[in-house]
N, C-alpha and C positions, 0 to 999 in steps of 0.2 A: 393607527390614527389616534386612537384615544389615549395610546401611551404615551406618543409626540403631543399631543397637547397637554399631558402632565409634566413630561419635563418642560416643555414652554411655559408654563404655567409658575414651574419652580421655580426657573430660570429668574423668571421676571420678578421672583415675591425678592429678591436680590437688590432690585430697586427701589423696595417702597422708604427704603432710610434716606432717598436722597429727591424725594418727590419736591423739594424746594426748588432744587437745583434747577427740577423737568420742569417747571413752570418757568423757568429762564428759559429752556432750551426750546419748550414750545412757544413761547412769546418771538423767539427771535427766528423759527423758523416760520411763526404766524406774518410777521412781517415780511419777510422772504414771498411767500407768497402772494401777499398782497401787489408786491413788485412786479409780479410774472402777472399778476392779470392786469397791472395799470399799464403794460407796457402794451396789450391791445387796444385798453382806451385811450394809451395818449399816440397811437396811432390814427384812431377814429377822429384824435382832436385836432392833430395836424391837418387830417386831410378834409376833414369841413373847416378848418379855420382857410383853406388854400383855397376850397369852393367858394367860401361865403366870402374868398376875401377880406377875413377881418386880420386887419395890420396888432392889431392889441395881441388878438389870440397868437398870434406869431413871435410878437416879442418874448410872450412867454415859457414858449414851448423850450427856450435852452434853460432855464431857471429851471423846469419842472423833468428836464431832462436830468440834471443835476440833482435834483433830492428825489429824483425815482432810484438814482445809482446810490447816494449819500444813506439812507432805507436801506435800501438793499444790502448796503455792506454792511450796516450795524445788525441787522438778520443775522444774516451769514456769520458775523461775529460768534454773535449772542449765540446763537445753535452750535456752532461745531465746536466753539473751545469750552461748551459747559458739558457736552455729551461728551467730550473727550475726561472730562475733570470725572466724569460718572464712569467711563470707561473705563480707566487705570483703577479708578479705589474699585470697583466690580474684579478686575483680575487678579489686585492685594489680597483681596477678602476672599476669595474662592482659594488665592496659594497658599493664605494661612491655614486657610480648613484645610486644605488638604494635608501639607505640612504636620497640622496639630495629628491628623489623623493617622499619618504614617509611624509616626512614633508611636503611635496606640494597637497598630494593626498586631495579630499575631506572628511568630518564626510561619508559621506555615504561608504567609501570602507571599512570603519574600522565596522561600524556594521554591512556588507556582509562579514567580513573575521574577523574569528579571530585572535587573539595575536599569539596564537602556529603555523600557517599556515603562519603568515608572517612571522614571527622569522625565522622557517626553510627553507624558500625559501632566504632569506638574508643568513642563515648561509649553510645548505647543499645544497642548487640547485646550488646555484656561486660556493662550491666547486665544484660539477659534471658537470659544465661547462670546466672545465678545462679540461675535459674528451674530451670532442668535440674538444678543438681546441687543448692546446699546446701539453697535451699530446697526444693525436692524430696523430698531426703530428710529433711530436718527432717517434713516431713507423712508419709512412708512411715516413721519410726520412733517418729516420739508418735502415729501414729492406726493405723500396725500392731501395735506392743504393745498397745495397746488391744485391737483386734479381735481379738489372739490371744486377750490377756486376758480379755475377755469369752466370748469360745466357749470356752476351755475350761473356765470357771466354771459355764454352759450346759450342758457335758457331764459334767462333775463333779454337779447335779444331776439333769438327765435325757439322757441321750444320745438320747432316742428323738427325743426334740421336735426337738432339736439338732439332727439330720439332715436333717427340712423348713427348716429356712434354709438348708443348705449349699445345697439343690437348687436356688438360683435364684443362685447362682454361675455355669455357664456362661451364663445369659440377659443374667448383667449383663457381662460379658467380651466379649459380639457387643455390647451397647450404645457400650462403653468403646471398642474395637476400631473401631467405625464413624466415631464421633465423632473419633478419633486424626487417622485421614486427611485428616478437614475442618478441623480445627485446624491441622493442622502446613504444610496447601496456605496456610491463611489469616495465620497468622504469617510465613507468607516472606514474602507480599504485603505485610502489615502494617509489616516493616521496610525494605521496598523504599518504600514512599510515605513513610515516616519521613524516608531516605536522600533524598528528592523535597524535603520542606519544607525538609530540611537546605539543600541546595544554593542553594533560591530565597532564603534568608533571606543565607546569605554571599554570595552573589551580589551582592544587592542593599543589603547593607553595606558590601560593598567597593567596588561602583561607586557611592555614591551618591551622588557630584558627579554624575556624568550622568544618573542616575536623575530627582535635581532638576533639573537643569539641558535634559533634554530634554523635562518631563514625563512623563516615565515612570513615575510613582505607582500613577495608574490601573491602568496596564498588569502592574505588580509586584503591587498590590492581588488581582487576580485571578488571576494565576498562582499566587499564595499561596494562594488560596483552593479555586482548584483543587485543588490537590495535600494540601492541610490536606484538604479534605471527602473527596476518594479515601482518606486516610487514617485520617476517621472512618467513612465506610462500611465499609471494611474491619473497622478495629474493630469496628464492632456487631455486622456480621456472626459475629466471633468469639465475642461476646459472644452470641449466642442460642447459637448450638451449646452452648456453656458452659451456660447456663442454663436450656437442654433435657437436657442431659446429666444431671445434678444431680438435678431432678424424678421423670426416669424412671425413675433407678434407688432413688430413694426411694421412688416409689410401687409400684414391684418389690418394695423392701423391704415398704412396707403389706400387700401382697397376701401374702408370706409371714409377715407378723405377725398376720394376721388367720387363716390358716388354723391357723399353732399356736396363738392363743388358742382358737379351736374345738376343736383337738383336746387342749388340754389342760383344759377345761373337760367333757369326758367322762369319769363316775367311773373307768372299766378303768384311763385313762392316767395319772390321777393316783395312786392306788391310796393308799397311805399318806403322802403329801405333805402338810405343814404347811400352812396358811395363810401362815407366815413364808416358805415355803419357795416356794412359789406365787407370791406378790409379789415376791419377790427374780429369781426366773426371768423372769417378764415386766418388770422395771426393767431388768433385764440384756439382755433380748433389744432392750430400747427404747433403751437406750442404743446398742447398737450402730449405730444410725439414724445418727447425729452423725460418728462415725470413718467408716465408710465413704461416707457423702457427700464429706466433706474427701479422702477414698482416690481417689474418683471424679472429684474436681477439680481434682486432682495432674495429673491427663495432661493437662489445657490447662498449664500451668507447663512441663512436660516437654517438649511439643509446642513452646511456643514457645523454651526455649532450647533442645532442639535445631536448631531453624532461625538460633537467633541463634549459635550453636557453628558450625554450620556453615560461616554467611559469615565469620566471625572466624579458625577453623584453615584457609579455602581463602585469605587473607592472609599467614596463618603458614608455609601450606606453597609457595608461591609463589617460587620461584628467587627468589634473592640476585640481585643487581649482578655479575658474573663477576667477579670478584678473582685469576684463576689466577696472575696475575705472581709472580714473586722475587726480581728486579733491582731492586737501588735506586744505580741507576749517577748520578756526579755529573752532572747534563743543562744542554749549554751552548746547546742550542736549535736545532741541527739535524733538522729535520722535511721527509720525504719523502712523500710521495704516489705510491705504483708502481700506478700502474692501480685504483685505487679506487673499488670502486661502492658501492653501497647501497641497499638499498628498504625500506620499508616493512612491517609486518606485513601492509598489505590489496594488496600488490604495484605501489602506486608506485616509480618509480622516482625517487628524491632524487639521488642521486649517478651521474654515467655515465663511465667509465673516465678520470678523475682522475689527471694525469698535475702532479709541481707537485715544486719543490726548493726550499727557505727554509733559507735560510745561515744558520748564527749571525748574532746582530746584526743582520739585513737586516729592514727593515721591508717587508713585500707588506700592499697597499691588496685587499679584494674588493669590486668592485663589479658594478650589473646589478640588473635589476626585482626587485623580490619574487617570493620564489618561485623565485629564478635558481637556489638552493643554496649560498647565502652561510654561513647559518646552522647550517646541514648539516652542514657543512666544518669550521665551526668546533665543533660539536657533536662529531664523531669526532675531533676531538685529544683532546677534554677527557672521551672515553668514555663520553659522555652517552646517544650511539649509534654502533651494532657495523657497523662498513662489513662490505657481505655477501662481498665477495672483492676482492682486491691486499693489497699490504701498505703498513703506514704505519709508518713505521718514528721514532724519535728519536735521535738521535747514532746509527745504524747499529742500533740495537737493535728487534724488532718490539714495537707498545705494547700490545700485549696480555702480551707479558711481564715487563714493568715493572709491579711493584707497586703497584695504583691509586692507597692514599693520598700514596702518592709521587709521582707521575706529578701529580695536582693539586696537591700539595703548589710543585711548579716551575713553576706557570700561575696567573696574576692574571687575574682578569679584570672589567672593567668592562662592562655592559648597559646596552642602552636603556632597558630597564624595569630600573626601582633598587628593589632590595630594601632596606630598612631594617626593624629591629626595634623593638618597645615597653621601649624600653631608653635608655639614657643613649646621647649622641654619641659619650659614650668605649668605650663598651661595643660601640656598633657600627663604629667603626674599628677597634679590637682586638677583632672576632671570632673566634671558635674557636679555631683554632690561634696566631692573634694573642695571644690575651688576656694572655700573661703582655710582653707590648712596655711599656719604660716609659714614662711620662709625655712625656718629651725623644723619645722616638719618634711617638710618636703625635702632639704639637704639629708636629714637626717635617715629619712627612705631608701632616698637615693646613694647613699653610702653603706644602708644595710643590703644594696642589691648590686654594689662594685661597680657602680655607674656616675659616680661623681668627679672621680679621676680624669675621666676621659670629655665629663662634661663640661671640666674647667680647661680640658685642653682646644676646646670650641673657639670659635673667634669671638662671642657672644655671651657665652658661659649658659647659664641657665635660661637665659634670653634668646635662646637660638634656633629661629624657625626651623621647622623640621621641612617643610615642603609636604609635597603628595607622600603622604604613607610612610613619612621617614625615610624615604629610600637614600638620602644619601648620606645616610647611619647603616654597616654593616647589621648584619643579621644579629651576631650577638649583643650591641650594643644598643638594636632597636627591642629584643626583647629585653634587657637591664631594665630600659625602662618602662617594660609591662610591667616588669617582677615589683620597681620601685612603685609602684600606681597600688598596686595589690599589697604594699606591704603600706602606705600609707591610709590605705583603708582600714586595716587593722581589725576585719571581720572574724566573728567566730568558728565560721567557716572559709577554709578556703581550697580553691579545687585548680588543681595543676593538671595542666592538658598537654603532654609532651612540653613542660617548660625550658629545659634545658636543652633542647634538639637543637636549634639555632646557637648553640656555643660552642667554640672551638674547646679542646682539650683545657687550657689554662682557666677560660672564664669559666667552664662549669664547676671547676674545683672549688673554686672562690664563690658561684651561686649556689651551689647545691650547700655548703656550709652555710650561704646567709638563709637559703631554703630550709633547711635542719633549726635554728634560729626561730624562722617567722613560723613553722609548725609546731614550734611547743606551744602547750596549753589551746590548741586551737583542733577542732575535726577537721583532718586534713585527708581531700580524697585526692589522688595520681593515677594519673590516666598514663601509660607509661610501655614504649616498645624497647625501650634499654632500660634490661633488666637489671642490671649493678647498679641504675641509679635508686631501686628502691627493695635494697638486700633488708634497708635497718626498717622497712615497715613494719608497724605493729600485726597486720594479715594483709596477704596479698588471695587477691579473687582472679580466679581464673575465667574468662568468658567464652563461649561459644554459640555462635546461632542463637543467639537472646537469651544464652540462660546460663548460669552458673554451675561450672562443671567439677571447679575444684576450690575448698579453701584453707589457710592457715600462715602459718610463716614461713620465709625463705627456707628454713633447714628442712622445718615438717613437709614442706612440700617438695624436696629434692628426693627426700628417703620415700615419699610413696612411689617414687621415679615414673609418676603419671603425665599430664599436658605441660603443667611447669616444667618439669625435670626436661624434658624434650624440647620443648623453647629453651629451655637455657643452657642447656647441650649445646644447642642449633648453633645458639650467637654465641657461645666463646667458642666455636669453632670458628664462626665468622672473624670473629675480634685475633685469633691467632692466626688466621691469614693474612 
């Protein structure tokens, strides 16, 4: 309970920039209300204007009918298109933070969560946030002025009566109260199988050459299907509680509507009470039906964006990417390794006392199975991951105090998996910090990585949306234009991660020379399972189970005919079959 009132509490300090606005939203559901109680008394006025026979009070009654309606809709205005104006900039502001924050969060929250799970807490939880706060409150201030409205209009003309409706206040508070806890268990559930369809739908968008290509429809068909129907079960589920909720406490109200009509249809308790005045009392008590239902089905709203606030502030409050650095030293690409290990959050161990010195300029090959800790290795230069103890040092500096964007800022790098964007070729060779490179740079990249050829034979030329992920650029043509991104960067470090695996025989001749090229004068590491692409490194390092098992160059390492010599057996055997 006292945790739901902190996020509610949070939720709401979200408003206070727009506290103008609520003073419109409340003035115009204050009139709203006003509406709903005059509509008892100009009941009361009709029907003593009918008793007393007064012809005046009658003419006026369609004039006053008309600017009770005329009110009423400038309310209704005023309230819902201001709370809507609060609603949307409240969903803006929560998907920038969140946004800002994703790009801040560490590698390790993105392989605890997937794509589909965070996509949906950015796009559906922020909207059912809105549940919690404005709309929310939009129904606790047009259907609580009411209900003030109306009871003290109640008690203005009888207070006795008035007192049998309070008394089934606590009854309906245990109802509300019950209901709360099964809504707000069912709303977590609810956005967690959301988070479930997310995932199978990107999944299965993003692979979907292999999807088709293995038969895998079927199989996607029903996993979708699964997670879709856990998601409608859940909902319905929410949905009866809701719609039990509702009932009961209306039929509460019935039962305390039925005993004030009783007891006000006893002469004592009426005593000198109009006719006007009597009908007005019971329109008033009957209206109140309407507002507190809608009061009563506010806590499914609440419920569920509390639950959707939840997972969205445990995003927001989630440690940053550690930035502690304040060096922004010129780096010429001297990189140590002093006893470097690392593991794992669930206590693998990746990295095992890591002992390695990379010269300026010197290019070192890593090779060794998957899994050796190639990847690893190259991960903790680039800060991706926090080796757990040694130090890694750059030009003599430790890299945890070198200023991250800095620190990347002097590292290219080219992957086996190529990222490309839904964006022009030009747009993704001058990425981010690229983007202001001119023309003559970017061509000139792009020609030092064999990709200019083929990118003026485009319909477009440089101009030429890529779509989702490049895909309808072959594999070698969509890494050219890693290698071009990485050579326009022009860093003093740069690290190749199976760069040339994605090229047919022809275009690696022509990359691995513009590769040869963009590695002089720069520390170049290669991560690397074809071994002839990296005979001319300056030392190649052997990997195993996190630790380095062999080191020196191609020749020295064939005559100790140890782990290398037998990897490179292996594959020119492979390569001669």
């Amino acid at each position: 309970m006292k945790r739901d009132l902190q996020v509610y509490f949070r939720l709401l300090s979200y408003l206070k920039g727009y506290w103008r606005i609520g003073l419109l939203v409340l003035l115009g559901y204050a009139i709203n209300a006003a509406t709903e109680v005059s509509i008892a008394q100009l009941i009361k006025y009709i029907i003593d204007a009918i008793n007393d026979t007064d012809q005046s009070a009658k003419n006026l009654f369609p004039i006053l009918i008309i600017s009770l309606f005329f009110f009423r809709g400038i309310g209704a205005f005023l309230g819902s298109y201001f709370s809507a104006v609060i609603s949307r900039n409240l969903i803006f502001t929560i998907r920038q933070q969140i946004f800002e924050k994703l790009v801040k969060l560490p590698t390790q929250y993105y392989l605890d969560n997937s794509s589909g799970h965070i996509s949906a807490k950015v796009i559906y939880n922020v909207e059912q946030v809105t549940a919690a706060s404005t709309e929310s409150l939009k129904t606790l201030v047009r259907d609580g002025l009411t209900v003030i409205g109306l009871l003290s209009y109640l008690f203005y003309i009888n207070w006795r009566l008035s007192l049998t409706i309070l008394i089934i206040a606590p009854l309906i508070g245990l109802v509300i109260s019950k209901a709360s806890k099964r809504m707000r268990k069912l709303s977590v559930q609810l956005q967690n199988t959301m988070g479930d369809v997310s995932h199978v739908v990107q999944e299965t968008v993003n692979g979907y050459s292999v999807v088709k290509g293995y038969g895998g429809q079927e199989y996607e068909r029903q996993r979708f299907r699964k997670y879709s129907l856990e998601n409608l079960k859940k909902g319905l589920k929410l949905v009866v509680v809701v719609s039990l909720n509702s009932p009961i406490v209306q039929l509460i109200m019935a039962v305390a509507m039925s005993v004030v009509v009783w007891i006000a249809l006893r002469p004592q308790i009426l005593g000198g009470t109009t006719a006007g005045e009597f009908v007005a009392f019971i329109t008033a008590a009957g209206l109140l039906s309407k507002p507190v239902k809608a009061l009563t089905e506010v806590n499914e709203k609440i419920q569920r964006g509390l639950a959707a606030a939840q997972s969205v502030f445990d995003i927001l409050d989630t440690p940053d990417e550690d930035n502690l650095g304040t060096l922004k030293p010129t780096i010429h690409g001297h990189i140590q390794f002093k006893n470097i290990s690392l593991s794992y959050p669930d206590g693998t161990q990746a990295l095992s006392h890591i002992n390695l010195d990379i010269q300026p300029g010197e290019t070192v090959a890593l090779v060794g199975r998957s899994g050796a800790g190639k990847s690893t290795l190259v991960n903790s230069i680039l800060r991706y991951q926090q080796h757990s103890s040694g130090e890694l040092l750059v030009d003599g500096d430790k890299i945890e105090d070198i200023e991250l964007l800095h620190l990347r800022h002097n590292i290219a790098i080219v992957n086996q998996q190529v990222i490309l964007f839904d964006r022009s070729i030009r747009d993704n060779i001058a990425y981010g910090e690229l983007a202001n490179a001119s023309e003559a740079e970017i061509v000139a990249a792009a020609k030092a990585a064999y990709a200019h050829d083929f990118i003026m034979e485009l319909p477009h030329g440089y101009d030429t949306m890529l779509g989702a992920n490049g895909l309808n650029l072959s594999g070698g043509q969509r890494q050219r234009i890693s290698i071009a991104r990485a050579m326009l960067k022009n860093a003093p470090i740069l690290i190749l991660d199976e760069a040339t695996s994605a090229l047919d025989n022809q275009s690696e001749h022509y990359i691995q020379q513009a590769l040869d090229r963009a590695m002089q004068g720069r520390t170049t590491i290669v991560i690397a399972h074809r071994l002839s692409t990296i005979e001319k490194a300056d030392r190649i390092v052997v990997m195993d189970h996190g630790q380095i098992i062999e080191e020196g160059n191609h020749q020295s390492l064939l005559l100790k005919q140890g782990a290398y010599a037998k990897l490179h057996q292996r594959q020119f055997s492979l390569d001669s079959e």
